[in-house]
C-alpha positions in Angstrom: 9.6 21.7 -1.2 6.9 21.7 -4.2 9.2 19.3 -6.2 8.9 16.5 -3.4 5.4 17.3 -3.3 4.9 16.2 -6.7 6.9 13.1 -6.1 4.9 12.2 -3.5 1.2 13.1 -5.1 2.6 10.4 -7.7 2.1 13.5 -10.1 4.1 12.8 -13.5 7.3 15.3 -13.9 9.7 15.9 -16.5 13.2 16.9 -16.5 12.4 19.3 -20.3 9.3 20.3 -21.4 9.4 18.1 -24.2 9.7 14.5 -22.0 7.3 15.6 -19.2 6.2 12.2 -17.4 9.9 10.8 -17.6 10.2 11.2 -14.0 13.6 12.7 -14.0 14.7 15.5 -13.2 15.3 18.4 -12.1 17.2 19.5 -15.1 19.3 22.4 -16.1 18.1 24.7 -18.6 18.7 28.4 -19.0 16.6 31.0 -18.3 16.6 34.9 -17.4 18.9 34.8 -14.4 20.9 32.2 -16.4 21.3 28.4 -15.7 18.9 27.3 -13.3 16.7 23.8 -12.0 13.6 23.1 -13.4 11.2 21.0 -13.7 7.8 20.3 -15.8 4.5 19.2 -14.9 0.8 19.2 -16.2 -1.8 21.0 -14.2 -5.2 19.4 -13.4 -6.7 21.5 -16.9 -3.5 19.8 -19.3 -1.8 23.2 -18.7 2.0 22.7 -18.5 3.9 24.7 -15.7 7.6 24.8 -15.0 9.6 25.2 -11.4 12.4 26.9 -12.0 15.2 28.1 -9.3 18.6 29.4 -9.1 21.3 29.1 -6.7 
């Protein structure tokens, strides 16, 4: 639900941290629970926030 949000605020996403704004996405990447989706965004302040869910 967030992630269409964003795509529909027009608000710049990334599929890895490191490409934020390529409007792909959601990627894969592992985390504590182990593989899961994510995506990466800026906040209003430049701060950079990741989703991240698992199935």
């Amino acid at each position: 639900m967030l992630f269409r949000r964003l795509q529909d605020l027009s608000v710049p996403y990334g599929d890895s941290f490191h490409v934020v704004g390529n409007n792909q996405g959601p990627g894969i990447e592992l985390g504590s629970r182990g593989n899961g989706k994510t995506v990466y965004f800026f906040d209003p302040s430049k701060h950079l926030l990741e989703i991240r869910t698992y199935d």
